[in-house]
C-alpha positions as CSV (number, residue, x, y, z in Angstrom):
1,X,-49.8,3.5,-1.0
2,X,-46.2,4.0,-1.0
3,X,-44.3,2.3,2.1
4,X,-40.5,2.9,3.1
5,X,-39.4,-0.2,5.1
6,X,-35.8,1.1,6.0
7,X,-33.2,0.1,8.3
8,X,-30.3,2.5,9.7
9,X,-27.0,1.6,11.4
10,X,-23.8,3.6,12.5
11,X,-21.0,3.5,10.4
12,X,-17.8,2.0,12.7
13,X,-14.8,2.4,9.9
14,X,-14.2,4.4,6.9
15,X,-13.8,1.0,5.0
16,X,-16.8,1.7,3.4
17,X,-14.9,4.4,1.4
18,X,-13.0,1.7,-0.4
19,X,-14.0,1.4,-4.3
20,X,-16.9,3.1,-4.5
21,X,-17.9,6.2,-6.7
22,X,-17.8,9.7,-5.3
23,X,-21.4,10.7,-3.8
24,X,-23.8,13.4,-4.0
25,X,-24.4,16.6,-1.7
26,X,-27.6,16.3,-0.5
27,X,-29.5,19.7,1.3
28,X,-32.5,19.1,2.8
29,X,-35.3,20.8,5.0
30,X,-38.6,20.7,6.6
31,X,-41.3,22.3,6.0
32,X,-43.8,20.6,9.2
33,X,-42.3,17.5,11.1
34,X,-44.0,15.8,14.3
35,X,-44.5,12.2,15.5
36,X,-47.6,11.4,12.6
37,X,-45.5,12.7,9.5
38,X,-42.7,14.9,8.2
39,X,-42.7,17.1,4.9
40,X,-39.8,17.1,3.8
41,X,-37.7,19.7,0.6
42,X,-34.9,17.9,-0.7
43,X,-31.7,19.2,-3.2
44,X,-30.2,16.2,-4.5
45,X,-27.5,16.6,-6.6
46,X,-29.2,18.6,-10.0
47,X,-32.8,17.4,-9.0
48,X,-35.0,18.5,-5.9
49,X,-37.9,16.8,-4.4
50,X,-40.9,17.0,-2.0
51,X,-41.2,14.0,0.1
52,X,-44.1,13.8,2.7
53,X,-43.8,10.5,5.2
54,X,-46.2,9.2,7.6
55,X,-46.2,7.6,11.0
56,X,-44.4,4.1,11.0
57,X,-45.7,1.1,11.8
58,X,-42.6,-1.4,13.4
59,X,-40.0,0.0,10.6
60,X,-42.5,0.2,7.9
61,X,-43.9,4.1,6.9
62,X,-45.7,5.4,4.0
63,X,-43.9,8.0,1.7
64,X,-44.9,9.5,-1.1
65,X,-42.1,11.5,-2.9
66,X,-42.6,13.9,-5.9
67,X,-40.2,16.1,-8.2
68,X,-40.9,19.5,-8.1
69,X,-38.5,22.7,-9.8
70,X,-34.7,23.1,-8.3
71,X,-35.6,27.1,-8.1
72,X,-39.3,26.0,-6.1
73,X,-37.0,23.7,-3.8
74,X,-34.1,26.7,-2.9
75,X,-36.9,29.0,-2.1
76,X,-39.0,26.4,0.3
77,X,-35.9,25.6,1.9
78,X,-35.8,29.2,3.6
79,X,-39.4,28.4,5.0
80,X,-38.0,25.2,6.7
81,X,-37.4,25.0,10.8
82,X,-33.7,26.0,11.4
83,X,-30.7,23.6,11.0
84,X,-31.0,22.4,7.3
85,X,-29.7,19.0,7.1
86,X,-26.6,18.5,4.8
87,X,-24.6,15.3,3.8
88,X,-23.2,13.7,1.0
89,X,-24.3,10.1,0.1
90,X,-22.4,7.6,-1.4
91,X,-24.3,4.0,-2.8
92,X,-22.4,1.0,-1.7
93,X,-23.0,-2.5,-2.8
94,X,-22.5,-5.3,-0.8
95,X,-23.6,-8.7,-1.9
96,X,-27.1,-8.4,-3.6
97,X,-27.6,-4.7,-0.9
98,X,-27.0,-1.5,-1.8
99,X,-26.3,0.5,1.1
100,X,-26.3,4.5,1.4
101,X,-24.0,5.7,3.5
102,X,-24.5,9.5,4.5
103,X,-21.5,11.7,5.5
104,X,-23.4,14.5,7.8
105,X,-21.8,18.1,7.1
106,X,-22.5,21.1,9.1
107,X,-24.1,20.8,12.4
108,X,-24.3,17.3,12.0
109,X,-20.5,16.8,10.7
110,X,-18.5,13.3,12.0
111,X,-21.5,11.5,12.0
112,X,-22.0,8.6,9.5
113,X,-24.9,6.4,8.9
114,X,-25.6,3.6,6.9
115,X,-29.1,2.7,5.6
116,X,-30.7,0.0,3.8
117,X,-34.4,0.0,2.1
118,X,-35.7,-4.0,2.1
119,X,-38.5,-5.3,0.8
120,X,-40.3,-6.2,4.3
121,X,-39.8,-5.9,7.5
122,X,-38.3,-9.7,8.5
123,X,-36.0,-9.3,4.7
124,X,-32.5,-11.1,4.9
125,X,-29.6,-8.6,3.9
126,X,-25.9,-9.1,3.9
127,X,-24.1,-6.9,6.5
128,X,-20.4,-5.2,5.2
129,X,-17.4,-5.3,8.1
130,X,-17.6,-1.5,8.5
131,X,-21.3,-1.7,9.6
132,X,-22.0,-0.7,13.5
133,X,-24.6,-0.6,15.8
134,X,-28.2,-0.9,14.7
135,X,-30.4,2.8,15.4
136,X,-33.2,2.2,13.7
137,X,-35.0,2.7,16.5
138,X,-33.3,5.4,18.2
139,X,-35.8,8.9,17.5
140,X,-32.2,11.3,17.4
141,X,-31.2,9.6,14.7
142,X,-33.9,10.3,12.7
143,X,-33.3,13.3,9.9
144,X,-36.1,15.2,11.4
145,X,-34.2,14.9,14.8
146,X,-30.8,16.1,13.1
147,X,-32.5,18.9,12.0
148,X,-34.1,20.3,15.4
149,X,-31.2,19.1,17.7
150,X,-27.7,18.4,15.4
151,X,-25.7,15.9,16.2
152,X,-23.0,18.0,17.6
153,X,-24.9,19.7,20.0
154,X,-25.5,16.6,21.9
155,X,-24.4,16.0,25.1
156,X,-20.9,14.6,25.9
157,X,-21.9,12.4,28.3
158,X,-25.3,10.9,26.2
159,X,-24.9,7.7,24.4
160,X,-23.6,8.6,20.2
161,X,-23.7,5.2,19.6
């Protein structure tokens, strides 16, 4: 089985901008999403995927990701629930990590999130300066969240981070 063992975090400067290479616009629905799993249609770039993930256990969650046709991937994104998530994401090394940093546009546009896959749970990882507050475990960060309730339709007064 396939696991994702990922960690998020907000981004608090636009250092991260600094010598990197320009990133790539990523559209991406969903198809069926609840608290056991998410199926997920992805355009990256030229290339589209279909990415189904499970339940997590801690930060750990099986995925299993596939390539399927750019043309299947355009048409199963008008079947997705409303608010396709959009956002450009740029790699970043630092130290040994690469980081990707995703640039939300439309309904999600001025947020910015960092995220790291490890190897297990407990891995060591270098953090860059322009790294902010930890939300792995905070549900609204969550794509699938995004999606059903964008960023900038939150509440003024509830806690962005």
């Amino acid at each position: 089985m396939a696991t994702e063992i990922e960690r998020k975090f907000l981004v608090k400067s636009d250092a991260w901008r600094e010598g990197g290479p320009p990133g790539e616009k990523i559209c991406q629905g969903y198809l069926a999403s609840d608290r056991q799993r998410a199926v997920r249609v992805r355009l990256k770039g030229t290339k589209a995927f279909l990415t189904v993930k499970g339940a997590g256990e801690g930060i750990a969650r099986a995925e299993f990701e596939y390539p399927i046709p750019v043309a299947d991937a355009q048409e199963m994104l008008a079947l997705c629930l409303p608010s396709p998530v959009e956002k450009i994401r740029h790699e970043r090394h630092c130290g040994s990590s690469l980081w990707e940093v995703d640039e939300f546009r439309g309904e999600n546009a001025g947020l910015v999130v960092a995220e790291i896959e490890l190897e297990a749970e407990d891995s060591d990882f270098e953090r860059p300066d322009w790294l902010g507050e930890e939300v792995t475990h905070d549900p609204r960060y969550l794509n699938t969240s995004l999606a059903k309730h964008p960023w900038r339709k939150w509440d003024e007064n509830e806690d962005l981070g």
